[in-house]
N, CA and C atoms of all chains as a GROMACS GRO file, in nm:
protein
  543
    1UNK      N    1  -2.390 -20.459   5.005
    1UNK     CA    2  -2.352 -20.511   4.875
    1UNK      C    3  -2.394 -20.417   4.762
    2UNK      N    4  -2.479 -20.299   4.801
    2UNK     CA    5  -2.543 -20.221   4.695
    2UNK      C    6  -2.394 -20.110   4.661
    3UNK      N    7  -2.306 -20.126   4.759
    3UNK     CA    8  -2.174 -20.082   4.726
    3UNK      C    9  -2.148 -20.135   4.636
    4UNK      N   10  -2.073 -20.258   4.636
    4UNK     CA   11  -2.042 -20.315   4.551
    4UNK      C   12  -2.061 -20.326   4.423
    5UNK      N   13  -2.178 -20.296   4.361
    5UNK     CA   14  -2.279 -20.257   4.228
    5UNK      C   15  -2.196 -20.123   4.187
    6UNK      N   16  -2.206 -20.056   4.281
    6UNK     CA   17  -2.192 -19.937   4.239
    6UNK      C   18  -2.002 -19.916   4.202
    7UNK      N   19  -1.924 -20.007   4.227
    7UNK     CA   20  -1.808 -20.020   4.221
    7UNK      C   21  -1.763 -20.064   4.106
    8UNK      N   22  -1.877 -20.126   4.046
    8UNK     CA   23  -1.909 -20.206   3.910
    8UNK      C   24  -1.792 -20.324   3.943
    9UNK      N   25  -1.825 -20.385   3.999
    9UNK     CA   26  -1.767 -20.559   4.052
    9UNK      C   27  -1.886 -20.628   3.966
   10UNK      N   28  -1.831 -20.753   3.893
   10UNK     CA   29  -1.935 -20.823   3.859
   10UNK      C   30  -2.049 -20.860   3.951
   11UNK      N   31  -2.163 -20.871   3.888
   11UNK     CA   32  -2.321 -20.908   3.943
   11UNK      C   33  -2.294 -21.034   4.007
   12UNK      N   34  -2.232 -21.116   4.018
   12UNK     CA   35  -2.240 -21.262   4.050
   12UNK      C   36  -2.104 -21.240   4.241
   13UNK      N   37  -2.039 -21.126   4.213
   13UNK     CA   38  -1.900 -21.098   4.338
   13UNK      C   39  -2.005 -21.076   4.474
   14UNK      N   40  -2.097 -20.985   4.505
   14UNK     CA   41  -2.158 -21.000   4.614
   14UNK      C   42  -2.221 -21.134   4.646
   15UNK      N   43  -2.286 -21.190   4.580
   15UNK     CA   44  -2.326 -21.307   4.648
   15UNK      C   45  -2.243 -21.428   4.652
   16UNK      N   46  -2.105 -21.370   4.593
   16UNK     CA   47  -2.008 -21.501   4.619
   16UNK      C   48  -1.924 -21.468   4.721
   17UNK      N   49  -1.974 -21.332   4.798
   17UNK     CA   50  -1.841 -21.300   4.891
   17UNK      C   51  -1.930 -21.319   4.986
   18UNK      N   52  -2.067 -21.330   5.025
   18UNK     CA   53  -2.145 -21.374   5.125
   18UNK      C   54  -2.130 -21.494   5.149
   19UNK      N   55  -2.114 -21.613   5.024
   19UNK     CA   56  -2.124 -21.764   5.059
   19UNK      C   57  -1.977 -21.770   5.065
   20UNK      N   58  -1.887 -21.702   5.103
   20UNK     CA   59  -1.714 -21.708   5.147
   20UNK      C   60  -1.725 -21.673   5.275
   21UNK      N   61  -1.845 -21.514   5.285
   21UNK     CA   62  -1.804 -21.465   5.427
   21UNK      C   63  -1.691 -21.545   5.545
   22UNK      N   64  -1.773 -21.652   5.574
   22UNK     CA   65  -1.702 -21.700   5.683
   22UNK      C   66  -1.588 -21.785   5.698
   23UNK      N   67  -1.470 -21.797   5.565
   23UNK     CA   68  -1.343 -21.796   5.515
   23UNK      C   69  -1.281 -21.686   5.562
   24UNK      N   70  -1.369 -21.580   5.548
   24UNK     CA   71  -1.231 -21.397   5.610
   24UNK      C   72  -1.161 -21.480   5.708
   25UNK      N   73  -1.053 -21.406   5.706
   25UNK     CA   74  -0.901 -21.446   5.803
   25UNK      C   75  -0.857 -21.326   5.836
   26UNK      N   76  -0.829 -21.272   6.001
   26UNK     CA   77  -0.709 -21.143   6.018
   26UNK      C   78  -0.589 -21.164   5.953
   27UNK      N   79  -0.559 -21.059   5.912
   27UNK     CA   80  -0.434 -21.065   5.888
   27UNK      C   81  -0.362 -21.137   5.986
   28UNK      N   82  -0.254 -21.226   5.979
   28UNK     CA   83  -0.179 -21.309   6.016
   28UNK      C   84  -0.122 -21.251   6.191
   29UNK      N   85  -0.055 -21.120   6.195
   29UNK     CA   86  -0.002 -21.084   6.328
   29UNK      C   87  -0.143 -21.038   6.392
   30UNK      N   88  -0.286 -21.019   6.332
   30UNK     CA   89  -0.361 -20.900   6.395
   30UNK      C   90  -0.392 -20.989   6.542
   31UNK      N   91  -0.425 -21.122   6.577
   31UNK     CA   92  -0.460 -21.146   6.675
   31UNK      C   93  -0.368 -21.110   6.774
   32UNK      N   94  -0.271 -21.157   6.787
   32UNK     CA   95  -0.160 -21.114   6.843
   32UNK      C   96  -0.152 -20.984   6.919
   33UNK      N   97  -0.126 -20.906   6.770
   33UNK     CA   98  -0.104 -20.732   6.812
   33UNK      C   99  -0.239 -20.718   6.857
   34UNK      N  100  -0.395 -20.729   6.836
   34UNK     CA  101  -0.473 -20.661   6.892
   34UNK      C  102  -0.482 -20.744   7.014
   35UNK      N  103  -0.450 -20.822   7.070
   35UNK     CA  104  -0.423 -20.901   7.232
   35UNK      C  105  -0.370 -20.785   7.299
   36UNK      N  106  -0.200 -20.769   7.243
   36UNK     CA  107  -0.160 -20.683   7.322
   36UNK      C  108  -0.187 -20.548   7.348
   37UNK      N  109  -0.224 -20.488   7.237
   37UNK     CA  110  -0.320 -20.379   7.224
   37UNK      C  111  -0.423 -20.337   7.329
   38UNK      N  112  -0.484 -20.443   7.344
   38UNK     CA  113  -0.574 -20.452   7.481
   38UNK      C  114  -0.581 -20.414   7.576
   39UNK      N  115  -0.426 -20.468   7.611
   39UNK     CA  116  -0.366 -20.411   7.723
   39UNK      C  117  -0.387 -20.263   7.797
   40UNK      N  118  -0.350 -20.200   7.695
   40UNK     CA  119  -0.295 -20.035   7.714
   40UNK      C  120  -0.456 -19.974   7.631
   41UNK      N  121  -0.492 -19.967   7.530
   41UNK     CA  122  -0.586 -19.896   7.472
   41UNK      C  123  -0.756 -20.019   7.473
   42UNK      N  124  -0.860 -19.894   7.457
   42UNK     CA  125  -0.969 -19.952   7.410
   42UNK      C  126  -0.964 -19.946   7.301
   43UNK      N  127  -1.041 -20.087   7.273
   43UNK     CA  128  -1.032 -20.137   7.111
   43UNK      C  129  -1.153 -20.120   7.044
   44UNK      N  130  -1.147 -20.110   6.902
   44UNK     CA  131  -1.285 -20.134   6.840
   44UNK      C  132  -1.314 -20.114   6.669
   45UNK      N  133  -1.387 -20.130   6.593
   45UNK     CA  134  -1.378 -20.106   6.456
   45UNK      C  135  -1.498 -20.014   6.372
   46UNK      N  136  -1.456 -19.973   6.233
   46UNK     CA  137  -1.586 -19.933   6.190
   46UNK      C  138  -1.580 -19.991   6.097
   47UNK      N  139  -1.624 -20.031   5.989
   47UNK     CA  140  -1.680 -20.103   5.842
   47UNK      C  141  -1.782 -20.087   5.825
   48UNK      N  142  -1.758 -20.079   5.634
   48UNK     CA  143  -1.867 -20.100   5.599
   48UNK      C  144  -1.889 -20.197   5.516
   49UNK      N  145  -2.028 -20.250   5.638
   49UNK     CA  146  -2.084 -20.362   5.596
   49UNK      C  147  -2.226 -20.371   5.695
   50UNK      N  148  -2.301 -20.464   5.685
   50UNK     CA  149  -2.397 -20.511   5.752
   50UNK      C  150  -2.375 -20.500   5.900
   51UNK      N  151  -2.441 -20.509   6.002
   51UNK     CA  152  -2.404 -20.570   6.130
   51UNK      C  153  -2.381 -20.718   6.129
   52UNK      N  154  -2.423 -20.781   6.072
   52UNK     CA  155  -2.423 -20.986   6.036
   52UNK      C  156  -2.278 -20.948   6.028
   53UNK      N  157  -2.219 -20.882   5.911
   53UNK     CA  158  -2.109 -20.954   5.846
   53UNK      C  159  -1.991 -20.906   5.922
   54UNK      N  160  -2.005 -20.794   5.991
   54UNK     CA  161  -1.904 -20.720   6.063
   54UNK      C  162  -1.878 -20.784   6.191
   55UNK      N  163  -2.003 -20.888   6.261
   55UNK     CA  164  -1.982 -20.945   6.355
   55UNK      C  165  -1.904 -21.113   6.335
   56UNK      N  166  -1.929 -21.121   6.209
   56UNK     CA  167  -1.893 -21.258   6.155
   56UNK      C  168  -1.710 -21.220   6.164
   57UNK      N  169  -1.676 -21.104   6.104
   57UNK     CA  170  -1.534 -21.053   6.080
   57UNK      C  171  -1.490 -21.015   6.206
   58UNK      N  172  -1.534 -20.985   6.316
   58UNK     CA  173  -1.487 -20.991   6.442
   58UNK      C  174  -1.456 -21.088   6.537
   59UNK      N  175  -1.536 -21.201   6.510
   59UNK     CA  176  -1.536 -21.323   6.524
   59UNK      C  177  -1.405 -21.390   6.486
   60UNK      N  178  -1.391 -21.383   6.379
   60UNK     CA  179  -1.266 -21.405   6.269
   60UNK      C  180  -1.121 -21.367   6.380
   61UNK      N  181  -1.128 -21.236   6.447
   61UNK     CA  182  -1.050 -21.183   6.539
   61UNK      C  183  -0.976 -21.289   6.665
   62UNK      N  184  -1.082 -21.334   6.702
   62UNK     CA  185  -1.080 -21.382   6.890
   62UNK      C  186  -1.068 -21.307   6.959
   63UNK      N  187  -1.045 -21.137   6.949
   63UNK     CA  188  -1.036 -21.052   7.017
   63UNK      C  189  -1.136 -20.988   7.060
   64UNK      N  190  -1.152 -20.962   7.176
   64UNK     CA  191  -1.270 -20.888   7.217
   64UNK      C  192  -1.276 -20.764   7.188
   65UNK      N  193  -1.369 -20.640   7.169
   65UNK     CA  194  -1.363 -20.524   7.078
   65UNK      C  195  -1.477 -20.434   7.187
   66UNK      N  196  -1.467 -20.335   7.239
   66UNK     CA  197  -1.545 -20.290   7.286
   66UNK      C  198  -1.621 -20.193   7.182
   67UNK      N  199  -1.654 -20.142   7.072
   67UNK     CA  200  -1.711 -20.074   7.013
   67UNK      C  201  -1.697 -20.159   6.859
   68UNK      N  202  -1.793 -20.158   6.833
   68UNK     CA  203  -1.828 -20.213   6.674
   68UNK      C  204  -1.937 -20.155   6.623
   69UNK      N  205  -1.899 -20.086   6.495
   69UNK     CA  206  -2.042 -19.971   6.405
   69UNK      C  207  -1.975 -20.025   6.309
   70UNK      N  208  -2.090 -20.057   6.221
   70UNK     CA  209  -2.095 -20.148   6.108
   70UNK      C  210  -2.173 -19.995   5.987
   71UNK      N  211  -2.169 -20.011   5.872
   71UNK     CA  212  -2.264 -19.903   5.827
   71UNK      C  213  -2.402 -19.898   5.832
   72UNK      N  214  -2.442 -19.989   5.868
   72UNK     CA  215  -2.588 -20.030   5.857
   72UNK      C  216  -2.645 -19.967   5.998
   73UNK      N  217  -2.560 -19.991   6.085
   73UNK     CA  218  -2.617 -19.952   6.228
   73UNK      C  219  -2.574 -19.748   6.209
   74UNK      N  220  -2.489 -19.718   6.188
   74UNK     CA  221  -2.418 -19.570   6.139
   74UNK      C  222  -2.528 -19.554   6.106
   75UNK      N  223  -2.603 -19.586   5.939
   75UNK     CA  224  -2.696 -19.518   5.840
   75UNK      C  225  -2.632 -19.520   5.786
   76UNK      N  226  -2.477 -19.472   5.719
   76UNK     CA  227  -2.452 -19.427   5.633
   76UNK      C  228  -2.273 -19.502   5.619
   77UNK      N  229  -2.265 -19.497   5.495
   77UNK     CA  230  -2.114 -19.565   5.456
   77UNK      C  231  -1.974 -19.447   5.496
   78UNK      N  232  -1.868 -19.530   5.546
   78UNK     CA  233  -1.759 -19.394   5.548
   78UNK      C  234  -1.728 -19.362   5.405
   79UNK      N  235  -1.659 -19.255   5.342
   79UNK     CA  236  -1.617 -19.158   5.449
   79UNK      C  237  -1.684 -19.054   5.512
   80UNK      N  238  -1.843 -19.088   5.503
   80UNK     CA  239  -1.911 -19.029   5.533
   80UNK      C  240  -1.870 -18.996   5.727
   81UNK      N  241  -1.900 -18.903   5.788
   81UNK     CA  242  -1.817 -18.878   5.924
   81UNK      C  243  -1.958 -18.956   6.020
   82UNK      N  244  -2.080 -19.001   5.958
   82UNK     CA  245  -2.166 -19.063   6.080
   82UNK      C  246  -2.109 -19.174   6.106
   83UNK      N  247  -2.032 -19.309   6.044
   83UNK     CA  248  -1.995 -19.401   6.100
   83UNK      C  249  -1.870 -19.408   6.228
   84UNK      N  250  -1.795 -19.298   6.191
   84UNK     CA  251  -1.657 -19.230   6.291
   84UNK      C  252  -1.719 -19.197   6.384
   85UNK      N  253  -1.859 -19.077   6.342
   85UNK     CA  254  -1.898 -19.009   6.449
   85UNK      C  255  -1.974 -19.164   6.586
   86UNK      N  256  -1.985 -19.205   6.531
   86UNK     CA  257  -2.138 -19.265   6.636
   86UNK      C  258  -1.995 -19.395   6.678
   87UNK      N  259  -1.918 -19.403   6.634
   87UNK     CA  260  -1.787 -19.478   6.722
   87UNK      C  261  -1.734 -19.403   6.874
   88UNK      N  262  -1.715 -19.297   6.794
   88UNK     CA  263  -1.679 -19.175   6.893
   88UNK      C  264  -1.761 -19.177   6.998
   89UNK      N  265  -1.883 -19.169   6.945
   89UNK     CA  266  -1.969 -19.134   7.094
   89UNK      C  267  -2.020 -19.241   7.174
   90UNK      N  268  -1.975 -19.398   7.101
   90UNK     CA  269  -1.961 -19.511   7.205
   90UNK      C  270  -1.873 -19.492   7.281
   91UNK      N  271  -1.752 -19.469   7.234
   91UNK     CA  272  -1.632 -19.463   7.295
   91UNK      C  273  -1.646 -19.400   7.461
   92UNK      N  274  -1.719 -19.255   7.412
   92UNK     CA  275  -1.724 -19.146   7.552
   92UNK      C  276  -1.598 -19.073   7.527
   93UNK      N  277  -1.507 -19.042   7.389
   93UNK     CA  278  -1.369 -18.952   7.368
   93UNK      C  279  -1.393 -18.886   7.250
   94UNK      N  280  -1.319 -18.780   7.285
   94UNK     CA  281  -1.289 -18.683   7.155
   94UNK      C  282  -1.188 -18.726   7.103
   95UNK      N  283  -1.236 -18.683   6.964
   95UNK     CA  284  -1.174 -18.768   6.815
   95UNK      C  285  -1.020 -18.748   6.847
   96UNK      N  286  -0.929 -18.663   6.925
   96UNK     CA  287  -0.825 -18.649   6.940
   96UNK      C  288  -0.695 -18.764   6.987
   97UNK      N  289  -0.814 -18.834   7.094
   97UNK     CA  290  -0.752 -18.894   7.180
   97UNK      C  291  -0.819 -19.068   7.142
   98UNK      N  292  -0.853 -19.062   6.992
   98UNK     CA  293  -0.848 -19.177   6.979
   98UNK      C  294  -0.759 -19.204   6.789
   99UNK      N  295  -0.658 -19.321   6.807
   99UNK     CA  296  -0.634 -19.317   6.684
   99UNK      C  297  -0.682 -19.430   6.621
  100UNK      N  298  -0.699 -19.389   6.485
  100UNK     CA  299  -0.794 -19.463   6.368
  100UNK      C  300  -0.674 -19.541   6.239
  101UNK      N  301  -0.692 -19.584   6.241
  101UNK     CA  302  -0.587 -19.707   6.153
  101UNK      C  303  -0.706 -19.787   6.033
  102UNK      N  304  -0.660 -19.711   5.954
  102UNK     CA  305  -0.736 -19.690   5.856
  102UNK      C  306  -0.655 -19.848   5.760
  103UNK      N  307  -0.733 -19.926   5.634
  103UNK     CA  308  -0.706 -19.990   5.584
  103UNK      C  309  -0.712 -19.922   5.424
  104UNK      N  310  -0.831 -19.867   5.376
  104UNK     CA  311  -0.802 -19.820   5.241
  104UNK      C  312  -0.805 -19.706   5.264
  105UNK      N  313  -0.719 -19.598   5.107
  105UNK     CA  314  -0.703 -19.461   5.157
  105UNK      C  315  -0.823 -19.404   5.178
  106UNK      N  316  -0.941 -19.438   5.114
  106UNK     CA  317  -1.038 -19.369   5.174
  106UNK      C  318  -1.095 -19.318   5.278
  107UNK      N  319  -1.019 -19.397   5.392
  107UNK     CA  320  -1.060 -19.380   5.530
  107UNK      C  321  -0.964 -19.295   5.579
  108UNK      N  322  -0.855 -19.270   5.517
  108UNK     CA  323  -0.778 -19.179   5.598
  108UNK      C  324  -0.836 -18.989   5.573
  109UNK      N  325  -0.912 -18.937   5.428
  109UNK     CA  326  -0.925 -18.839   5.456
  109UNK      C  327  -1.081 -18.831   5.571
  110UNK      N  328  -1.179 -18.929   5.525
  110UNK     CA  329  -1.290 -18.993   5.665
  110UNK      C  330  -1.226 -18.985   5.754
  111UNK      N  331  -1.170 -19.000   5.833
  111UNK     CA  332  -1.125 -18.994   6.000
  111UNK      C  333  -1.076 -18.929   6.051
  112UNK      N  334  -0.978 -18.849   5.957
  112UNK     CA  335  -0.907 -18.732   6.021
  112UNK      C  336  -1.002 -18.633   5.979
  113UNK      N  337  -1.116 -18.635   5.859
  113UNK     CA  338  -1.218 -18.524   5.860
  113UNK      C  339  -1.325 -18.505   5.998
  114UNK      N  340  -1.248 -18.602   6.057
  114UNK     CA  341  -1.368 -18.588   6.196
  114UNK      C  342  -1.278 -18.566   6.345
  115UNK      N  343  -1.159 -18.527   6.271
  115UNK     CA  344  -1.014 -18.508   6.409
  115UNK      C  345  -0.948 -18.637   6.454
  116UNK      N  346  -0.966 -18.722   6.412
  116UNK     CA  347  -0.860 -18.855   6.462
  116UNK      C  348  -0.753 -18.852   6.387
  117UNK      N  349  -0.669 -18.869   6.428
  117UNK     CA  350  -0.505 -18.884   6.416
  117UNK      C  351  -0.545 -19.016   6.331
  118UNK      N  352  -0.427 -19.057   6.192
  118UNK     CA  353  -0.476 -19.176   6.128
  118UNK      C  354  -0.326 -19.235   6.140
  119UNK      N  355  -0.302 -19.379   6.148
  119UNK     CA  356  -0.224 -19.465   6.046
  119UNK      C  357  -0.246 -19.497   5.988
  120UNK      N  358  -0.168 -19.568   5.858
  120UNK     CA  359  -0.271 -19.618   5.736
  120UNK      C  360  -0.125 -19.741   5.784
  121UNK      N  361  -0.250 -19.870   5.783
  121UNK     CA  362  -0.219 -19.990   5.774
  121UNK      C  363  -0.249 -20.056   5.613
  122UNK      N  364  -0.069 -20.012   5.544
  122UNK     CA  365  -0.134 -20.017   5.363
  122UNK      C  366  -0.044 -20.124   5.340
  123UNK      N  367  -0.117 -20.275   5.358
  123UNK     CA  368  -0.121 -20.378   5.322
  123UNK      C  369  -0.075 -20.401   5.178
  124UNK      N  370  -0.145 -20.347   5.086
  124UNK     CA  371  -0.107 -20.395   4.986
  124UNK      C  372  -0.015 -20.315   4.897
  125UNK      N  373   0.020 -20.210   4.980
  125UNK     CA  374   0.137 -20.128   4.936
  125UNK      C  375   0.120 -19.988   4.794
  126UNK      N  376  -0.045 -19.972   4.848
  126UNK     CA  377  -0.083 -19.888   4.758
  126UNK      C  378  -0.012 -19.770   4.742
  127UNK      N  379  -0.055 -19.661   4.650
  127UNK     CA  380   0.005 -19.532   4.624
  127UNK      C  381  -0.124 -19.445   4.720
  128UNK      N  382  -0.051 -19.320   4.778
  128UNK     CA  383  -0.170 -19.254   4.862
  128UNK      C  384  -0.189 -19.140   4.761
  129UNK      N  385  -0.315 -19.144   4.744
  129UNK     CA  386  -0.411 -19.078   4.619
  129UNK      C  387  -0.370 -18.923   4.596
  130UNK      N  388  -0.348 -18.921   4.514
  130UNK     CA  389  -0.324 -18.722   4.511
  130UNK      C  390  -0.445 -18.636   4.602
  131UNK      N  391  -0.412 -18.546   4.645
  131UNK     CA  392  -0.491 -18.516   4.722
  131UNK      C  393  -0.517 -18.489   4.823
  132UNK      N  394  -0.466 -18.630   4.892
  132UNK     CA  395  -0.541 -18.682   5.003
  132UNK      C  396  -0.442 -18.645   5.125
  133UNK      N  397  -0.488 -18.608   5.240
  133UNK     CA  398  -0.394 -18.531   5.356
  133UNK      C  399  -0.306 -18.685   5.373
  134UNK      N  400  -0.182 -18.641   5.452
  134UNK     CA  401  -0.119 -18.740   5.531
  134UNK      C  402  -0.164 -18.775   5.632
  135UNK      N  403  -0.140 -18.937   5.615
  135UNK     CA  404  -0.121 -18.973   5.796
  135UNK      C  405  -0.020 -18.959   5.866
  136UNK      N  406  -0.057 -18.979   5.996
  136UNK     CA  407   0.081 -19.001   6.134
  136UNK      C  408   0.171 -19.122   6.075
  137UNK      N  409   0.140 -19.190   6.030
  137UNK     CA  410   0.241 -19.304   5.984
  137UNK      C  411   0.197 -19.382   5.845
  138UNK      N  412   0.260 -19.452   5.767
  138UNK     CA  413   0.225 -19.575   5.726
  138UNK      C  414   0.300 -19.677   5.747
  139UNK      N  415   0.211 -19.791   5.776
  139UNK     CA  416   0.295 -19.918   5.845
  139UNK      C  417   0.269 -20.011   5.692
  140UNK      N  418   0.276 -20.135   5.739
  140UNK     CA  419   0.263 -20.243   5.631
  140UNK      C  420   0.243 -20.350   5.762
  141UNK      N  421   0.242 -20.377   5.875
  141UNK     CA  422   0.188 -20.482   5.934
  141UNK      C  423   0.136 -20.394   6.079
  142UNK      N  424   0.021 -20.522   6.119
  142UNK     CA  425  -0.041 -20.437   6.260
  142UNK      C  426   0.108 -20.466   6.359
  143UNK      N  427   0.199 -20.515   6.346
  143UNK     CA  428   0.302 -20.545   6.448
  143UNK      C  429   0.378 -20.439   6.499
  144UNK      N  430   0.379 -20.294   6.340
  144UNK     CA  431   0.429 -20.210   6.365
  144UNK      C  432   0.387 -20.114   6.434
  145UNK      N  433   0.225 -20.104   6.481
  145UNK     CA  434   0.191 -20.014   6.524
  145UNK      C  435   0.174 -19.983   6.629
  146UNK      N  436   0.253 -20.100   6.744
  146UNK     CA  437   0.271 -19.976   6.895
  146UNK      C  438   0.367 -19.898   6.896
  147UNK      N  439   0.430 -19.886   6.821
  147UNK     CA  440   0.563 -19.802   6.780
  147UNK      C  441   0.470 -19.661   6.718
  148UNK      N  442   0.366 -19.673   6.693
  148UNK     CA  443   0.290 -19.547   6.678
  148UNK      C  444   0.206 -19.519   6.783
  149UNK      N  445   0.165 -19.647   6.864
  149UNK     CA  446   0.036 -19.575   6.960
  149UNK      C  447   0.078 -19.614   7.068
  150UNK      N  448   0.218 -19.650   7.145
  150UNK     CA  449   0.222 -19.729   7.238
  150UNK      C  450   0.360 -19.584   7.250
  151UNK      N  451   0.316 -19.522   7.407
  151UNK     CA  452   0.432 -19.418   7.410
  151UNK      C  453   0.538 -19.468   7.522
  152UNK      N  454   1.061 -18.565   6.262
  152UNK     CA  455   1.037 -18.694   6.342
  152UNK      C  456   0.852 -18.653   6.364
  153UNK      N  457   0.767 -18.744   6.368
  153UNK     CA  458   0.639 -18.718   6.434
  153UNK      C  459   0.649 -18.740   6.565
  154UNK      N  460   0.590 -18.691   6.685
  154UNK     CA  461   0.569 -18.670   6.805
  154UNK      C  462   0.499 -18.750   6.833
  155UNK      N  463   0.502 -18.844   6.908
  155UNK     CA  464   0.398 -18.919   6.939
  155UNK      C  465   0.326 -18.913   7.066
  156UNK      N  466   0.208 -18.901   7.094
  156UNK     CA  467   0.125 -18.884   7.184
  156UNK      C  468   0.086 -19.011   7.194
  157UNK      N  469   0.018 -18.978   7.387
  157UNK     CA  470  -0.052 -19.102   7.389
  157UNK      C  471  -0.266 -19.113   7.395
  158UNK      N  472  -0.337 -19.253   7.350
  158UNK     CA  473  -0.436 -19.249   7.292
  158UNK      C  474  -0.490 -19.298   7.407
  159UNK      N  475  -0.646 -19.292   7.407
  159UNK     CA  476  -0.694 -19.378   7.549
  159UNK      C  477  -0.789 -19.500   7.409
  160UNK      N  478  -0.766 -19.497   7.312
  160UNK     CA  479  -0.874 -19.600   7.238
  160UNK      C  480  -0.794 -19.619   7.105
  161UNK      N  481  -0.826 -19.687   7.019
  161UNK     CA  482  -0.778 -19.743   6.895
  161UNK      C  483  -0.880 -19.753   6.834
  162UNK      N  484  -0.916 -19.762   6.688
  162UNK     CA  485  -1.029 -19.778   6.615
  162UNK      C  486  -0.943 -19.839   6.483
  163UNK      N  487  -1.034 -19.952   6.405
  163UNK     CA  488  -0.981 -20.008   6.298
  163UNK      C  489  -1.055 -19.989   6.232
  164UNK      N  490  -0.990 -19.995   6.052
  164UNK     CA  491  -1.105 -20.055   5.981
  164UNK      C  492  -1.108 -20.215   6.001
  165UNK      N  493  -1.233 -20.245   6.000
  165UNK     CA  494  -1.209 -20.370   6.010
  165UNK      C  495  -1.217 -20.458   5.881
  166UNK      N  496  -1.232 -20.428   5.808
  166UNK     CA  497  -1.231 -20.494   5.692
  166UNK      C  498  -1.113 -20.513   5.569
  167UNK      N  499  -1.004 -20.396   5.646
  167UNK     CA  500  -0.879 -20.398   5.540
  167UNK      C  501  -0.762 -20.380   5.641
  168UNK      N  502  -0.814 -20.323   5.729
  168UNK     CA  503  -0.703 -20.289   5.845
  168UNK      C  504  -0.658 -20.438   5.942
  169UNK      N  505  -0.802 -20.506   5.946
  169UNK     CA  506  -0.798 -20.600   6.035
  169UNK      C  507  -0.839 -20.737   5.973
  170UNK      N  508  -0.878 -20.803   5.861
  170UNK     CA  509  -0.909 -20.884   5.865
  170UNK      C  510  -0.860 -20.839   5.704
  171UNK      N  511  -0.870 -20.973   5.610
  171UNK     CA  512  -0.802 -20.973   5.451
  171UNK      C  513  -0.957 -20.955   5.412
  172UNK      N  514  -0.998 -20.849   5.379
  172UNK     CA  515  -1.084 -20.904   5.296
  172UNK      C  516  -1.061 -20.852   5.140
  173UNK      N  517  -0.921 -20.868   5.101
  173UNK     CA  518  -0.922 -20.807   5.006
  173UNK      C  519  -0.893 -20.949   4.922
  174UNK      N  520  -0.800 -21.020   4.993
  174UNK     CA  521  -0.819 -21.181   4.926
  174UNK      C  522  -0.985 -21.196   4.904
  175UNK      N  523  -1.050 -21.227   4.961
  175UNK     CA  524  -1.234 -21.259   4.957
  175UNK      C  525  -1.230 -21.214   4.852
  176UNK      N  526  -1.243 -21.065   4.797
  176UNK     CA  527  -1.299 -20.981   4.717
  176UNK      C  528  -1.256 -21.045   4.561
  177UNK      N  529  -1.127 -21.084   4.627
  177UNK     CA  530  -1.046 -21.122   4.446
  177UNK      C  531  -1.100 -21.240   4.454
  178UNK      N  532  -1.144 -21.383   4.513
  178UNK     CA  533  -1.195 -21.460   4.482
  178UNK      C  534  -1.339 -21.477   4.423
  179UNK      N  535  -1.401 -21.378   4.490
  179UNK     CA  536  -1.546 -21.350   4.463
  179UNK      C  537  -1.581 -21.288   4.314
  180UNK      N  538  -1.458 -21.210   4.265
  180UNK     CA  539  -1.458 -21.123   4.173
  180UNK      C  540  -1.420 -21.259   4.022
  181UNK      N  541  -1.400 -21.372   4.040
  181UNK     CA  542  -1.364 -21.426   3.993
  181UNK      C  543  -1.433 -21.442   3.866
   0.00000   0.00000   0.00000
């Protein structure tokens, strides 16, 4: 939440998004698509957040996740490359052969700065920041994306 | 066209990729 400060969100937004925490909802298709997902790839996430809250938001899922790094367990917030990195080396793969589906643009120059191939799952239909490298795709729902990772 | 290869793992964010927490944020921000 010391993010959050620093984002300049009102003083009163972190401790009202803790007593919500457990309201988060997947996006509507994610249970679904990450079911089938299952199937064919290992699954898993990075955020930043606590370990509490990242497990609370996985929960939220029903999906089982074999790798979860939260920033707290990392050390450090993305796009810093220790939270990617220490995914990676749960995993047992090089950054190549795993793809990262990123939610804000920030994570897309984070992930591919560490060799993962990105989609950007851009929900809210943002603009991608000057700057900032491309991804392999942008989708707008997780439904679209075995059509990127499913050969 | 992009080429698509195949992955042995998937990685999300989980907080924008996979779950809303951007609704939360606007309520919280209230």
């Amino acid at each position: 939440m010391e993010a959050a400060a620093l984002e300049g969100v009102p003083p009163s937004a972190p401790a009202a998004l803790l007593r919500m925490w457990d309201d988060i909802a997947p996006w509507p298709e994610a249970p679904t698509a990450s079911k089938r997902l299952s199937q064919d790839f290992t699954l898993g996430v990075v955020t930043n957040c606590s370990n509490d809250l990242a497990a609370r938001a996985v929960a939220s899922l029903g999906v089982p996740l074999s790798v979860s790094v939260a920033a707290e367990r990392a050390g450090a917030y993305k796009p810093d490359p220790r939270p990617y990195q220490l995914a990676l080396r749960e995993l047992g793969l090089p950054a190549h052969r795993v793809l990262f589906v990123a939610g804000s643009p920030s994570d897309i120059p984070g992930a591919m700065g560490v060799g993962m191939p990105v989609v950007w799952h851009n929900r809210l239909q943002l603009q991608l920041p000057g700057g900032s490298p491309v991804p392999l795709a942008e989708i707008h729902s997780l439904a679209e994306l075995p059509r990127w990772a499913v050969t | 066209m992009v080429s698509r290869v195949p992955y042995d793992a998937i990685l999300f964010d989980l907080l924008t990729a996979v779950v809303d927490s951007w609704t939360l944020w606007n309520r919280a921000d209230r």
